[in-house]
C-alpha positions in Angstrom: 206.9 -15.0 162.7 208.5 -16.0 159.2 206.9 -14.6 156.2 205.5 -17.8 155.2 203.9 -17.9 158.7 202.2 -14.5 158.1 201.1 -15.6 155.5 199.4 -18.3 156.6 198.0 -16.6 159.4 196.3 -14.4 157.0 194.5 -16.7 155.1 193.7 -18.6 158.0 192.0 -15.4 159.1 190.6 -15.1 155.9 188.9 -18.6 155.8 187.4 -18.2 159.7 185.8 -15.1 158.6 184.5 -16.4 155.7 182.9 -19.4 157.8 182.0 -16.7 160.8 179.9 -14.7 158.3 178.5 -17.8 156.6 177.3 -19.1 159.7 175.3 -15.9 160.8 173.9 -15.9 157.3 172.5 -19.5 157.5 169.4 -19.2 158.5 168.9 -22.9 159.0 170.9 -22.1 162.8 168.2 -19.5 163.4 165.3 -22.0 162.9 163.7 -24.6 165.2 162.5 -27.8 164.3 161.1 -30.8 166.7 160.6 -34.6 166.7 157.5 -34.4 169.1 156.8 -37.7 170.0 154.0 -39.4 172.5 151.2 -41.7 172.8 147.8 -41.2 172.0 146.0 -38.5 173.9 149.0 -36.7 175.2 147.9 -33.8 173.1 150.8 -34.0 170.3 148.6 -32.2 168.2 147.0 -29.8 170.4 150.9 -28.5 171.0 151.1 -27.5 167.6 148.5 -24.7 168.4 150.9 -23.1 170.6 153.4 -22.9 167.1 155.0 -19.9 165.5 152.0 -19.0 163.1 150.8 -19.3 160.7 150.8 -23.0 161.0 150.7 -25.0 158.0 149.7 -28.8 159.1 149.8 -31.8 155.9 147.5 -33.7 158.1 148.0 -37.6 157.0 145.7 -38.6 160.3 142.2 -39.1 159.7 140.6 -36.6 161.5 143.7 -35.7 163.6 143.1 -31.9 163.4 139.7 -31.5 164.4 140.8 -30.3 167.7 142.2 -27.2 166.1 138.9 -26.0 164.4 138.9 -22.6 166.1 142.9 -21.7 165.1 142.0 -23.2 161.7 138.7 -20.9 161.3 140.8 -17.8 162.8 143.6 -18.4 160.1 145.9 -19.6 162.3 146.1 -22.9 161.1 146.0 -24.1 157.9 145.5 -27.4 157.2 146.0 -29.6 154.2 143.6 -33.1 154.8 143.6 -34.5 151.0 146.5 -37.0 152.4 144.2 -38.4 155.1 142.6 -41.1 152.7 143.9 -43.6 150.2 143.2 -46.5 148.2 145.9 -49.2 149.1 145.1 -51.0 146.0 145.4 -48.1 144.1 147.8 -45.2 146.2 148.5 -41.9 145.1 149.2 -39.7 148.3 153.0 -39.9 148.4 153.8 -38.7 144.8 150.9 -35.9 145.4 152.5 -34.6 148.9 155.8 -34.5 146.4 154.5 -32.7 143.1 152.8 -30.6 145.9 155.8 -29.5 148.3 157.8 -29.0 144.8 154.6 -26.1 144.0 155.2 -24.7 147.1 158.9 -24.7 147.9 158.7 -23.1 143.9 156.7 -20.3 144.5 157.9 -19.3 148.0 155.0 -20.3 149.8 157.4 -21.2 152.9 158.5 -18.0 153.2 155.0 -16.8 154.7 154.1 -20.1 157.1 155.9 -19.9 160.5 155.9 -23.3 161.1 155.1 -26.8 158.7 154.3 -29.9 160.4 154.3 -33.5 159.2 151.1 -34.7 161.7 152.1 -37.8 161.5 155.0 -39.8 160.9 153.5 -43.1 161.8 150.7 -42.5 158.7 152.9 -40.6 156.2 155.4 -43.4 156.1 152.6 -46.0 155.7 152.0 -43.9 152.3 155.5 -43.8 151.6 155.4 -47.6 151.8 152.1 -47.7 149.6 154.1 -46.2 147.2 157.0 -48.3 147.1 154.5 -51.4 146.6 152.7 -49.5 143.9 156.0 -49.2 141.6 157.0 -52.8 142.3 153.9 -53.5 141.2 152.3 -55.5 144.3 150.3 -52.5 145.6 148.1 -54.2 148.9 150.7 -56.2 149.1 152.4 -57.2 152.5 156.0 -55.1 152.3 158.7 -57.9 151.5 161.8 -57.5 154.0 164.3 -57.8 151.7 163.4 -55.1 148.8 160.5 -52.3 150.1 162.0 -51.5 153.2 165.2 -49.6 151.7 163.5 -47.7 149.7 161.1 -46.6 152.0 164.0 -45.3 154.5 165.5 -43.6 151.8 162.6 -41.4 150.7 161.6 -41.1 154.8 165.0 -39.5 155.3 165.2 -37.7 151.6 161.9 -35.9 152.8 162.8 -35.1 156.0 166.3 -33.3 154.6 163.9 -31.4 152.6 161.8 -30.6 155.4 164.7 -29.2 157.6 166.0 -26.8 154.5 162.4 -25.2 154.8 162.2 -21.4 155.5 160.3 -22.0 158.7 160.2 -23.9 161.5 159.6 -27.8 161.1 157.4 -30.0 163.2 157.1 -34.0 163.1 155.0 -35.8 165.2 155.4 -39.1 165.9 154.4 -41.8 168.0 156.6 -44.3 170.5 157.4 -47.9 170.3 158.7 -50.2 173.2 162.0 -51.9 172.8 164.5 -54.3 174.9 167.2 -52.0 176.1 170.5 -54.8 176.1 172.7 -52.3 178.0 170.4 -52.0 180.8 167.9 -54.8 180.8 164.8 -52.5 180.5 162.1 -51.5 178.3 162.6 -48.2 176.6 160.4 -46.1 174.0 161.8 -44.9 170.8 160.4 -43.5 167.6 158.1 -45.8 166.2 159.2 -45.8 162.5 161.4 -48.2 160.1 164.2 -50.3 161.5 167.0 -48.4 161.9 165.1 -45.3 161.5 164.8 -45.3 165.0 168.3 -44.5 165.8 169.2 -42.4 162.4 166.4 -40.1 162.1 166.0 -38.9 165.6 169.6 -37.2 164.9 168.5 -35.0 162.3 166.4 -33.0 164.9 167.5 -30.2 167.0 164.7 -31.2 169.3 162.8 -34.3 170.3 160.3 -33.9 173.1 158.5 -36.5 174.5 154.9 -35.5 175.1 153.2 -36.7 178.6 150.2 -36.4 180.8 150.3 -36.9 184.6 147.0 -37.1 186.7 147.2 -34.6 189.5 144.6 -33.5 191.9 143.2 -31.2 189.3 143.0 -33.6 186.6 145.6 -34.5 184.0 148.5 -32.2 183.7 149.8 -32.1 180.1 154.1 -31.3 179.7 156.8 -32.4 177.0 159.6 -34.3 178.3 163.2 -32.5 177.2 165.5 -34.4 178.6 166.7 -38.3 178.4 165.5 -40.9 181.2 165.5 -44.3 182.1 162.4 -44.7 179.7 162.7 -42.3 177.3 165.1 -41.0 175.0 164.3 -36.5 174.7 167.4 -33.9 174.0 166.8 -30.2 173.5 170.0 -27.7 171.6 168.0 -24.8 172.8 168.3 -26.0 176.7 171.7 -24.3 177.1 172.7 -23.3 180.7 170.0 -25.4 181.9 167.4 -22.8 180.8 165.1 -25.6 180.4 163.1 -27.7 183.2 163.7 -31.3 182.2 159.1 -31.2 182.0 157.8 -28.0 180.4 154.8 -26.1 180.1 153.6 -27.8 176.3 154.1 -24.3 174.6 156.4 -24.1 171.5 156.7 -20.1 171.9 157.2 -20.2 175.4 159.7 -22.3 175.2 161.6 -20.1 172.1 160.9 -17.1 174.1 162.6 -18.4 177.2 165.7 -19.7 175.8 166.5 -16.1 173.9 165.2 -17.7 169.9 162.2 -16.2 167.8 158.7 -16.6 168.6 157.4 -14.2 166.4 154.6 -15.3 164.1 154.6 -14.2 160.2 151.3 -12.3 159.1 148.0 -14.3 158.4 147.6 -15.4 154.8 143.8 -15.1 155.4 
């Protein structure tokens, strides 16, 4: 080896340490975070019980949480419902959930909540949009094509980047939309959400689960989907070696537990 090539062998060492040590450091490859997708009753939100805790839920569902009332009472679950009611005419929700996360991300609130869901995605974007037609001055206003649709992708995927930087685990729920699948002549399900949306955001997630029932003997049998089908499009990072079923139980810590990541919950706030 010439000097020159022992040279740059040593900074070539150099530079993979430096990117070795910066990778164990980053604690964004430590964390989980889930697109959790499914129809109505398929118990999206009951899932969220089963959470690294404490759970902090910005519900923008009316009355989505009131299945959780005994986690929320024990202080397991916190839950934020101001964004759960606007005045179309008049919207405000979108620029409050901002000035809000900016509080919170300020004073370090994340670093205490285990896990920080977005319940849902379908009625956080509609504020999103409210909010675009407030500033152009048409608030109530059918969207136009052309103009409020850009923006509103651009603060839906802004907001999700600052989501995923969190100091917790992240948790979207979402619900599904059919589609004409060209390639293979079916119907498919995708991420209900703005246009192109559906393909772009979806990649941003380590996880996107599909949440299902089944009717069984012994009633219906609730499970998340992990893996792609004919019908629906589900990928899991943490189902390495095929440590995952492509149906498991719905149970976020089980599933962290059994493929070797955290499940520890952070100490109650109250």
């Amino acid at each position: 080896m010439t000097e020159e090539q022992s040279e740059q062998f040593l900074e070539a060492k150099r530079t993979a340490q430096e990117l070795s040590e910066m990778y164990k450091n980053d604690a964004r490859q430590l964390s989980f975070n889930l697109l959790l997708l499914g129809e109505m009753g398929t118990g999206k939100t009951f899932i969220l019980r089963t959470a690294r805790k404490p759970v902090h839920i910005d519900s923008f569902d009316p009355g989505g949480t009131k299945g959780l009332r005994d986690e929320i009472a024990a202080g397991d679950v916190i839950v934020d419902t101001r964004w759960e009611a606007e005045n179309p005419l008049d919207p405000q929700v979108f620029p409050q959930w901002q000035m809000e996360m900016d509080n919170r991300i300020n004073s370090g609130y994340f670093n205490h909540i285990g896990t920080y869901v977005l319940d849902s995605s379908t009625t956080w974007s509609k504020s999103i949009m409210n909010d675009v037609l407030r500033k152009a001055g048409i608030a109530g206003s059918a969207p136009r094509f052309t103009k409020d649709y850009t923006p509103q992708k651009v603060a839906i995927e802004n907001s999700i980047y600052l989501c995923l930087d969190l100091p917790c685990d992240f948790v979207i729920t979402g619900h599904l939309e059919p589609y004409h699948d060209e390639q293979s002549g079916m119907t498919r399900f995708r991420f209900l959400t703005t246009g192109k949306g559906a393909i772009i955001l979806p990649t941003l997630f380590d996880e996107i689960w599909i949440a299902q029932t089944k009717e069984t003997s012994g009633g219906n049998e609730y499970r998340v989907l992990t893996q792609t089908t004919e019908t629906y499009t589900a990928r899991s990072r943490l189902a390495k070696n095929g440590l995952l079923e492509m149906y498991e139980k719905p149970d976020i810590k089980e599933i962290l537990r059994k493929t070797g990541y955290d499940a520890e919950d952070k100490p109650r706030l109250f």
